[in-house]
TIVO-2410 file (N, C-alpha, C; in nm, 3 decimals):
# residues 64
REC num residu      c1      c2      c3 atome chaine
REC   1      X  -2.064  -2.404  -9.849     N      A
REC   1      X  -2.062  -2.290  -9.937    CA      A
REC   1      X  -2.197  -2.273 -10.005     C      A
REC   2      X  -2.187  -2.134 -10.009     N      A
REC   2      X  -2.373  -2.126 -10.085    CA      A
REC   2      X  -2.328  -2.089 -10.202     C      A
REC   3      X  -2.417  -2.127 -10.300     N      A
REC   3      X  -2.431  -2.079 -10.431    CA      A
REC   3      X  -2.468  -1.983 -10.459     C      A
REC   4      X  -2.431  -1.844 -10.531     N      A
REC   4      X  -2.576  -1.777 -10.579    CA      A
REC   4      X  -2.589  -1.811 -10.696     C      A
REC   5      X  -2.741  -1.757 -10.697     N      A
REC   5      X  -2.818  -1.808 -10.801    CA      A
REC   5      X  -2.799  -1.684 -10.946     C      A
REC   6      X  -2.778  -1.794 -11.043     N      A
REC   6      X  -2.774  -1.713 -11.176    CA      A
REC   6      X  -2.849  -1.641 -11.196     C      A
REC   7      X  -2.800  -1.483 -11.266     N      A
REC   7      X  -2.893  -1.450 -11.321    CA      A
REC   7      X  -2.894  -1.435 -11.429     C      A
REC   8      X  -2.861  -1.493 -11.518     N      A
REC   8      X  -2.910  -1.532 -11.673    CA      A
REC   8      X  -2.733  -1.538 -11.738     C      A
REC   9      X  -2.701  -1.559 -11.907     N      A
REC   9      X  -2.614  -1.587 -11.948    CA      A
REC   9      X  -2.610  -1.512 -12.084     C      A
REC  10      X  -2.510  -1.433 -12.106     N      A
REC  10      X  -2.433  -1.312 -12.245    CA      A
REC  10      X  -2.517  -1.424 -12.334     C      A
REC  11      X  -2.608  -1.411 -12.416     N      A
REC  11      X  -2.631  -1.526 -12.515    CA      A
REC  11      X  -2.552  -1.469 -12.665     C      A
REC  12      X  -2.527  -1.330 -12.720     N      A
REC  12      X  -2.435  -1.322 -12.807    CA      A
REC  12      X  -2.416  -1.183 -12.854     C      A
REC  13      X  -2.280  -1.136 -12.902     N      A
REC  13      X  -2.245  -1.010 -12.830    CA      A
REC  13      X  -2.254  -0.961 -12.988     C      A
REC  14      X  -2.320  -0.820 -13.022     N      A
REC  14      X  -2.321  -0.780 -13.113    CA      A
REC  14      X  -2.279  -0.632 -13.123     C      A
REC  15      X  -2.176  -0.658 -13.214     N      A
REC  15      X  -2.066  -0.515 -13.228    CA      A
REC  15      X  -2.186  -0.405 -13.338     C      A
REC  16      X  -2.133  -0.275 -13.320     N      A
REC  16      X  -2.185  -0.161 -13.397    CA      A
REC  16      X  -2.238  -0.064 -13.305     C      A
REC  17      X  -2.298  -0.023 -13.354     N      A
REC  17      X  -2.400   0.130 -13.313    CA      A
REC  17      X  -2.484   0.080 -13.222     C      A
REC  18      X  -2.537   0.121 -13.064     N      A
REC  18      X  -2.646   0.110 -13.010    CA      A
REC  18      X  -2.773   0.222 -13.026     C      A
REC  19      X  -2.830   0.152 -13.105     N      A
REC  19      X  -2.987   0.295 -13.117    CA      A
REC  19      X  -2.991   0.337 -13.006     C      A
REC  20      X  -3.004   0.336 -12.895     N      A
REC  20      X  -3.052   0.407 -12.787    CA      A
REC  20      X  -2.920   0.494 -12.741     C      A
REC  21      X  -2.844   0.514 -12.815     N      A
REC  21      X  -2.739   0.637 -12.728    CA      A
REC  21      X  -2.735   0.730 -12.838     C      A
REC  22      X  -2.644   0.808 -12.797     N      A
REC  22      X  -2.614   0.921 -12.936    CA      A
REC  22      X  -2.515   0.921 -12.984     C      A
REC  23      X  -2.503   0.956 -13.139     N      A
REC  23      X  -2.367   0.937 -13.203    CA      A
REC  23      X  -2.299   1.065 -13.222     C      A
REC  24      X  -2.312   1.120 -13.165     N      A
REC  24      X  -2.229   1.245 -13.163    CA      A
REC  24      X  -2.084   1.209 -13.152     C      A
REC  25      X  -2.061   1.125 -13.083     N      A
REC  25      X  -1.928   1.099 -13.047    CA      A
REC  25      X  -1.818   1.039 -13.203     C      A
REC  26      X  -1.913   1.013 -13.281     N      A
REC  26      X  -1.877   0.954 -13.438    CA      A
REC  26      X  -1.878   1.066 -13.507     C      A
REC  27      X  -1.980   1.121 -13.486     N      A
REC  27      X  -1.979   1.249 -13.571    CA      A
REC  27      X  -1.899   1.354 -13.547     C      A
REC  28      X  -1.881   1.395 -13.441     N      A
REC  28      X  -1.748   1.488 -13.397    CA      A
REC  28      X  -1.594   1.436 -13.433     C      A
REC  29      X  -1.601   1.331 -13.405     N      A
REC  29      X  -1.486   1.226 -13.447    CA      A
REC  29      X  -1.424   1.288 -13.610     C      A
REC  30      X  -1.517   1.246 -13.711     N      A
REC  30      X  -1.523   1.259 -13.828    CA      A
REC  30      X  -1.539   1.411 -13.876     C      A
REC  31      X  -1.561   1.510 -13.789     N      A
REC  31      X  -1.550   1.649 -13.792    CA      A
REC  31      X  -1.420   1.688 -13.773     C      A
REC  32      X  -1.377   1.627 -13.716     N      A
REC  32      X  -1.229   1.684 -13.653    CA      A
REC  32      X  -1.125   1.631 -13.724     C      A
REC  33      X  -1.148   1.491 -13.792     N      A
REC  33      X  -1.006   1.464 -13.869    CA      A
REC  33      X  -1.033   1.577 -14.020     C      A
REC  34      X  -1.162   1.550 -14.030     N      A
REC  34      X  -1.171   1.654 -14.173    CA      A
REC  34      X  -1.149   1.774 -14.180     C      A
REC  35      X  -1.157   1.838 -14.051     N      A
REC  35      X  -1.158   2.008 -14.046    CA      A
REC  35      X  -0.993   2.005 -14.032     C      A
REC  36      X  -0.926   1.925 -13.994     N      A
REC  36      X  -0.790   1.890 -13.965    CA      A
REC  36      X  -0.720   1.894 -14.120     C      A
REC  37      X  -0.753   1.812 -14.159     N      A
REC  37      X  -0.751   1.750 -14.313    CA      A
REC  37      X  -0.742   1.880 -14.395     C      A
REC  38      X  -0.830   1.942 -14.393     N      A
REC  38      X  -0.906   2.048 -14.508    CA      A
REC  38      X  -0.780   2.167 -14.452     C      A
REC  39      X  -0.764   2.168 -14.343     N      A
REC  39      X  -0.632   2.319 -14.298    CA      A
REC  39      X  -0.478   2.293 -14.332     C      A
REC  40      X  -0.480   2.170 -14.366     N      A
REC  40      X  -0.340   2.102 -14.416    CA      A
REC  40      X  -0.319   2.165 -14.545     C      A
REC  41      X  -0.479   2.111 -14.634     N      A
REC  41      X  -0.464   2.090 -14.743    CA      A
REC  41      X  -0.458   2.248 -14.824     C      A
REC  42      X  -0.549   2.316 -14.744     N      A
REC  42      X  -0.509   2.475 -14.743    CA      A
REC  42      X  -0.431   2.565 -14.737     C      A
REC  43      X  -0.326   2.492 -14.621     N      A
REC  43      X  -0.212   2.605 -14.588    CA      A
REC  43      X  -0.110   2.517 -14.706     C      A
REC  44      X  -0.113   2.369 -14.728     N      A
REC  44      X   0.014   2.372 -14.886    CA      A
REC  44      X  -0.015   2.438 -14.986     C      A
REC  45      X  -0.156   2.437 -15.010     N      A
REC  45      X  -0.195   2.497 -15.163    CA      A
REC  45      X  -0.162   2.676 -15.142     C      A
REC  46      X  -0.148   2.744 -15.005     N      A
REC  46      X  -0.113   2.822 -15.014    CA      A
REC  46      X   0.050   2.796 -15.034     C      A
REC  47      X   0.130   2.777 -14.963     N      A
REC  47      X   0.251   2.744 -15.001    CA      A
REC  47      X   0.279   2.743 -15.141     C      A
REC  48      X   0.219   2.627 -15.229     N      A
REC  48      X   0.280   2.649 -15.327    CA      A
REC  48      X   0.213   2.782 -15.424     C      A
REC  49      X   0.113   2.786 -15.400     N      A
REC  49      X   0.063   2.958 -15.487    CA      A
REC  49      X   0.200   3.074 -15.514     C      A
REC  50      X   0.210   3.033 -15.341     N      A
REC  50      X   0.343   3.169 -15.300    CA      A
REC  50      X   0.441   3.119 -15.393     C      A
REC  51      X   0.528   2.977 -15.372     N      A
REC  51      X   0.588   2.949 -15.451    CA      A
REC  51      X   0.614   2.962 -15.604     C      A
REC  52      X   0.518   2.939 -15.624     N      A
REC  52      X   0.464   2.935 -15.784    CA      A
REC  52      X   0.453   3.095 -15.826     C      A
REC  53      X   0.402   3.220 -15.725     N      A
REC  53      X   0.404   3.333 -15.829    CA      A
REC  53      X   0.531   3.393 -15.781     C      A
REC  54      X   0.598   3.381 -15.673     N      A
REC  54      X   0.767   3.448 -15.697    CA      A
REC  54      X   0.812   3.399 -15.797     C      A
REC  55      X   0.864   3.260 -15.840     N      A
REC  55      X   0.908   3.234 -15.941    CA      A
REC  55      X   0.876   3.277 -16.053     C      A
REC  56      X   0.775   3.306 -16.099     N      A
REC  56      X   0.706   3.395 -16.186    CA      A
REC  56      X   0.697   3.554 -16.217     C      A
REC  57      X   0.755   3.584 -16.097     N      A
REC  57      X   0.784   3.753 -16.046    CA      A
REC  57      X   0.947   3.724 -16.066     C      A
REC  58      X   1.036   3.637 -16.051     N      A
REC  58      X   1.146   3.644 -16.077    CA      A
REC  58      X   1.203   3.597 -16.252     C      A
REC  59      X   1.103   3.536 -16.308     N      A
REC  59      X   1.149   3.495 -16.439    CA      A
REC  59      X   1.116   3.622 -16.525     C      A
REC  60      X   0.990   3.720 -16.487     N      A
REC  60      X   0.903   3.823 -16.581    CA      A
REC  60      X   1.053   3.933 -16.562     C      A
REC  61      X   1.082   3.970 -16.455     N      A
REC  61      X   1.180   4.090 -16.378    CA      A
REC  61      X   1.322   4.008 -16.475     C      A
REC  62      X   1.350   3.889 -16.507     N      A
REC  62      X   1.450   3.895 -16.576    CA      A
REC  62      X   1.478   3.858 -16.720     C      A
REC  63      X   1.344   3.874 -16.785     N      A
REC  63      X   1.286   3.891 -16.923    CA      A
REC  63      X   1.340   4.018 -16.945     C      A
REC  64      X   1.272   4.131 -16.855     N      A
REC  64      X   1.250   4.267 -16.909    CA      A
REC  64      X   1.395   4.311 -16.937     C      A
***
C-alpha cells in the first residue's frame, strides 16, 4: 500500500467573520427580522388606535 503524502494539518479553527468575503448576508439577515419587527409593531399600534377611538366615539354619543 502507498501512502500519500500529507499535505499539512487544521492547526486551529477560528469562528467569526472572514475579512475576505462579504457580509451582506448578516446585514440582510438583520434587515429582515427588523423590517418584520417594525410591521408587527405598526399594524397593533394601529389596532389599538382603532380600538381606543371607537370606544371613545361610543362613550361621547352616550354622554350627549
Amino acid at each position: 500500500m502507498k501512502r500519500r503524502a500529507s499535505k499539512g494539518k487544521i492547526l486551529r479553527v477560528k469562528l467569526g467573520v472572514n475579512p475576505n468575503s462579504s457580509s451582506i448576508g448578516t446585514d440582510l439577515t438583520v434587515f429582515l427580522f427588523s423590517a418584520t419587527a417594525v410591521t408587527i409593531i405598526v399594524n397593533l399600534l394601529d389596532v389599538g388606535i382603532r380600538l381606543w377611538l371607537r370606544q371613545r366615539r361610543k362613550n361621547a354619543g352616550a354622554a350627549s
